[in-house]
C-alpha atoms as one frame of an Amber mdcrd trajectory, in Angstrom:
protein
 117.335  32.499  88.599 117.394  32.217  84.769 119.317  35.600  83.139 115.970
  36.742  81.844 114.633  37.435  85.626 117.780  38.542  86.375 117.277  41.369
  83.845 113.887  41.973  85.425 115.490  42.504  88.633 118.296  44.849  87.599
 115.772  46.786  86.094 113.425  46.880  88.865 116.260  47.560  91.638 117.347
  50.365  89.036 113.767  51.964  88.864 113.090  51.918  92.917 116.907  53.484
  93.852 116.846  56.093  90.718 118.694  55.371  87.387 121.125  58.282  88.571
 122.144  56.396  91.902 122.541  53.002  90.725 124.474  52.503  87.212 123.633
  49.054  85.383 126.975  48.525  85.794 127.069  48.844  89.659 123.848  46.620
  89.526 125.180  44.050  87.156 128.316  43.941  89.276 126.434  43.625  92.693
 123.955  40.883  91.189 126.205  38.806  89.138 124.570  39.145  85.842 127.162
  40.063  82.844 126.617  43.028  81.090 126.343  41.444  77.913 123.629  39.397
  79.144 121.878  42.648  80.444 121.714  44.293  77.109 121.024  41.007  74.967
 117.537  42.104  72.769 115.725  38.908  71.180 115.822  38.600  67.550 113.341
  36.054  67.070 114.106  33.937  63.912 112.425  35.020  60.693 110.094  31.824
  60.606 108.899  32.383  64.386 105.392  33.843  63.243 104.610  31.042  60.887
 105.714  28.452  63.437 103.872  29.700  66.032 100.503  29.816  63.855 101.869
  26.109  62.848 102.155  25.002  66.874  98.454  26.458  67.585  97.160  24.961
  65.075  97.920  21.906  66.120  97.305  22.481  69.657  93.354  23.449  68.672
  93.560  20.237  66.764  95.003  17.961  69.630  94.286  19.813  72.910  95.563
  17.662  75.294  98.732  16.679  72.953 102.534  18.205  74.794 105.362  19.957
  73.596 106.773  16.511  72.850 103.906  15.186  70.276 103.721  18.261  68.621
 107.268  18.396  68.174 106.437  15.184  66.634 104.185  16.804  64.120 106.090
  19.459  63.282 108.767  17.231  62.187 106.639  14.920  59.780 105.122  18.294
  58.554 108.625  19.046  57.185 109.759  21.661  59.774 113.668  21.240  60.878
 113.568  22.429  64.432 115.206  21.536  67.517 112.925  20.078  70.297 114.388
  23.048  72.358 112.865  25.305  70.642 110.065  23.941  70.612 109.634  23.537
  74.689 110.818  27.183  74.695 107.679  28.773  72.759 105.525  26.055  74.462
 106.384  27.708  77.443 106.496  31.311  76.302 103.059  31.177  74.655 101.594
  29.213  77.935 100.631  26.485  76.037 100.767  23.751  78.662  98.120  21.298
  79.037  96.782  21.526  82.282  97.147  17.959  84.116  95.018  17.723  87.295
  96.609  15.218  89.391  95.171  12.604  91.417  96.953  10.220  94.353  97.299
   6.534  93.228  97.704   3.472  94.668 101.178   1.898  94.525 101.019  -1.465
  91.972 103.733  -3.557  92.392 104.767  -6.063  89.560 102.724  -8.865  91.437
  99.223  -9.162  90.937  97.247 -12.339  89.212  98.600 -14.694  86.207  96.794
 -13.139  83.941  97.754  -9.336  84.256  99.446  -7.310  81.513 102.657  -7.224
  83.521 103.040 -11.216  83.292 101.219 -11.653  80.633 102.285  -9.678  78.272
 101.661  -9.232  74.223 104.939 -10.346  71.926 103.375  -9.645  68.845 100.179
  -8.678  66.775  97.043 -10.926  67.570  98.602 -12.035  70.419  96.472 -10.651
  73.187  93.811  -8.550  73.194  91.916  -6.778  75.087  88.181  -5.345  75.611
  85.805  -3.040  78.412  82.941  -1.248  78.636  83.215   2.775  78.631  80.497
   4.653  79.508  78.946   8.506  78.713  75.782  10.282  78.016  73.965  12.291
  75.559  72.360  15.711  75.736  69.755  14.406  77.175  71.535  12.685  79.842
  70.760   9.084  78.390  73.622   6.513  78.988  75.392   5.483  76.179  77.838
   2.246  76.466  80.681   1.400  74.405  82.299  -1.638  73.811  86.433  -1.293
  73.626  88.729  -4.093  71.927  92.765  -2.981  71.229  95.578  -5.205  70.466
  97.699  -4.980  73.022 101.033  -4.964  71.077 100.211  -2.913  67.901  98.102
  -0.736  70.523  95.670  -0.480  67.662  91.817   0.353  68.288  90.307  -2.567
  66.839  86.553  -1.544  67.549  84.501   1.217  69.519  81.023   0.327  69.486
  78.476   2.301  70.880  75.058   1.193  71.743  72.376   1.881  74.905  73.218
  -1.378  76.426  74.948  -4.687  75.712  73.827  -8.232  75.877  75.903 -11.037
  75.705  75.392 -12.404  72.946  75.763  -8.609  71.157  79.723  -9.073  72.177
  79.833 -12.282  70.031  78.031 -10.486  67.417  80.744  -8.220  67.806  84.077
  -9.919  68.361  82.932 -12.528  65.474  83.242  -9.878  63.457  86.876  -9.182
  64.327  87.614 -12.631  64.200  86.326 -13.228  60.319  88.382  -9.722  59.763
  91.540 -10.142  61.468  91.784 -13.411  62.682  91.464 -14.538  66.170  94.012
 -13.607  69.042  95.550 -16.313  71.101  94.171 -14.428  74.607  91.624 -11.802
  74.944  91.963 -10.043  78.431  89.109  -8.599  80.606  88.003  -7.838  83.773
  84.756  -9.949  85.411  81.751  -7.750  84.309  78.900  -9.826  83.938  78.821
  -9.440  79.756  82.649 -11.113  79.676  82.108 -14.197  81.881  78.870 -14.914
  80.694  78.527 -18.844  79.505  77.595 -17.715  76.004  80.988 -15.793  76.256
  83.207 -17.869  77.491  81.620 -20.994  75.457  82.290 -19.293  72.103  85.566
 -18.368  73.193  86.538 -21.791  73.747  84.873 -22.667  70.388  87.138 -20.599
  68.655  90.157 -21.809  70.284  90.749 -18.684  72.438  92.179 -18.581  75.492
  90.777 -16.033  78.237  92.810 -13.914  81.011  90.253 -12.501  83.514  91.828
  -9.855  85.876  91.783 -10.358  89.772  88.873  -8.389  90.595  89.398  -4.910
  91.544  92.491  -5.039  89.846  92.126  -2.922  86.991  95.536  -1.694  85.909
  96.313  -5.393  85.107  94.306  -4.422  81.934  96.864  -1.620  81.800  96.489
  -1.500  78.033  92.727  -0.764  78.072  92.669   1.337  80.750  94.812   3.709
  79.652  93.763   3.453  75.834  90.088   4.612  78.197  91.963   7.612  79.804
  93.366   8.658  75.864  89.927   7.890  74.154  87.679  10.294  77.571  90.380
  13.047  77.590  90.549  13.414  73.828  87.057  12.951  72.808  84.593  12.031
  75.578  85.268  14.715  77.667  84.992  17.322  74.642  82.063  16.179  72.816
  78.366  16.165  73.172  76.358  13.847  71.680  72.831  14.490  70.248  72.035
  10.577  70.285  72.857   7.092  69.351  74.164   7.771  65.554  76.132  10.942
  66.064  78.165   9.157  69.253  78.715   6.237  66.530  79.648   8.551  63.451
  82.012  10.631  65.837  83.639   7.277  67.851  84.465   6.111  64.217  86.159
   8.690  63.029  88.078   9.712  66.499  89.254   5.760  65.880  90.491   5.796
  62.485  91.909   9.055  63.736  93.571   6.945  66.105  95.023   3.906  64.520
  96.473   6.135  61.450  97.069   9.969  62.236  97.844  10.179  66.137 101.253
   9.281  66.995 102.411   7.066  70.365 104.847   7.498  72.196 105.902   3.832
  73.322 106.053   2.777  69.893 108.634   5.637  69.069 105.536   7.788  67.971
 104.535   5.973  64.912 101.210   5.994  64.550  99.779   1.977  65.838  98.841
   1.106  62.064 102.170   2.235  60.909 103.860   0.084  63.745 101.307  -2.455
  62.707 102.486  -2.783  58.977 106.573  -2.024  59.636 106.633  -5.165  61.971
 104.842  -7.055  59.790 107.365  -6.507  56.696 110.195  -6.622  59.181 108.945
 -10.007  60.602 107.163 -12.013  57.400 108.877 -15.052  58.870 106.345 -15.106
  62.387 103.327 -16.807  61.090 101.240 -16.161  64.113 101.831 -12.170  63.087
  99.659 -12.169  60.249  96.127 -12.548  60.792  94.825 -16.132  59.565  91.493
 -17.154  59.368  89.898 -18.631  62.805  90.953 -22.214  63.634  87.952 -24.521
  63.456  85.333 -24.732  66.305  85.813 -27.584  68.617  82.561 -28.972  69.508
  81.259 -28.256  73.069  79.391 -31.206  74.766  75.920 -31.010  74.045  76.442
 -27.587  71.969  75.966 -27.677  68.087  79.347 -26.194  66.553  78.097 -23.461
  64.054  79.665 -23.631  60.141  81.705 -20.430  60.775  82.560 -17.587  63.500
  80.731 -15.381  60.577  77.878 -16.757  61.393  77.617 -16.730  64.670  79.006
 -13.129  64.722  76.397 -11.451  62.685
């Protein structure tokens, strides 16, 4: 028992026997508990108020964010405060995030060639990654949205939201990325129909990218993905109701940005991804594959037509 509920029981055994029959130092003596420790009155600190107002604040902001990321925030907000005491007003305030859990299967290290496990991303533009998330508006209509990270910066490289998706609309879209940030040396995905799709895979091997499809039914070997899904459905998804097709994209956008430059991680020492991003890039001018070049030229596909840029096949 922690000496604060051993105070609650002196006081209580005290109470039920009579103050006059049972002296706090008979009870302190019989329970263990020091008598010092018995009489010890909180003095909470004279910024306790403000920092409280400060940890709420942030917990209304980021609902789902611990002890440990707001600690976080608290720090780059200029506070000088001991992750203790921190934990302890978490606590005290009941300000835990409620964390329903669910059984999982056991994953070994195995699994295909082309999981994130032995596969893995060694520095930006290296690998990426890209799935399909799904949710609805208020009036129940299905909206789908198209997910691409980079697996070692862990930045969001595009949400985009639409009814449905084509194949040729995820060109559109990753030729985009491609003219903007160059193009990675793998893009991982699982075997939906819009990823394996011969306009997909041809253009991928136009651009001189190499694809890692997932054993299927496999999905934590897109590890990355997935759990950049669980982050993106528990922080926004889940919270938000959309009145149609532009609001979802307005709101997506800015959760993103939100994202890549304002929301810390914790496996890159939480630093936001873009601030990772640009630190390993300075650190690391020397890697030439780290900085994004412009796509290598299309190799011509029998009996295909190689198009003058991945601009304009993208849009």
């Amino acid at each position: 028992m922690s000496p604060e509920q051993r105070r609650t029981v002196i006081d209580e055994v005290r109470r039920s026997l009579g103050p006059a029959k049972v002296s706090e130092r008979r009870a302190c003596q019989v329970l263990g508990q020091s008598r010092s420790t018995q009489r010890y009155v909180k003095r909470p600190a004279a910024d306790e108020a403000k920092l409280l107002t400060e940890m709420r604040r942030l917990a209304r902001r980021h609902p789902r964010w611990g002890s440990r990321r707001i600690h976080d925030a608290l720090r780059k907000r200029g506070w000088t405060i001991n992750h203790k005491r921190v934990e302890r007003l978490w606590q005290q305030e009941g300000m835990q995030v409620p964390k329903k859990q669910q059984k999982q299967r056991r994953v070994t290290l195995g699994g295909s060639e082309n999981s994130c496990v032995r596969k893995r991303a060694e520095r930006p533009n290296h690998v990426w990654s890209y799935d399909f998330i799904e949710d609805r508006t208020e009036q129940n209509r299905k909206l789908r949205m198209l997910v691409v990270i980079d697996e070692f910066t862990r930045e969001s490289l595009a949400i985009e939201v639409a009814w449905s998706w084509t194949a040729r609309q995820v060109v559109d879209v990753l030729g985009y990325l491609f003219a903007v940030r160059g193009a990675p040396e793998h893009l991982r995905s699982d075997n939906g129909p819009e990823f394996v799709a011969r306009v997909v895979t041809r253009w991928l091997y136009q651009a001189g990218v190499q694809t890692l499809f997932i054993a299927k039914g496999s999905p934590w070997e897109n590890g990355y993905v997935e759990s950049f899904n669980s982050r993106f459905r528990d922080e926004l998804l889940n919270r938000e109701l959309f009145t149609g097709l532009e609001d979802a994209r307005w709101v997506v956008d800015r959760w993103r940005l939100d994202f890549n430059h304002r929301r810390p991680h914790s496996s890159l020492g939480y630093q936001t991804p873009a601030a990772f991003a640009a630190r390993w890039l300075s650190s690391a001018p020397q890697v030439a594959s780290a900085t994004p070049q412009p796509p290598a030229p299309l190799r011509q596909a029998s009996g295909t037509p190689a198009p003058d840029s991945l601009i304009s096949t993208g849009s």
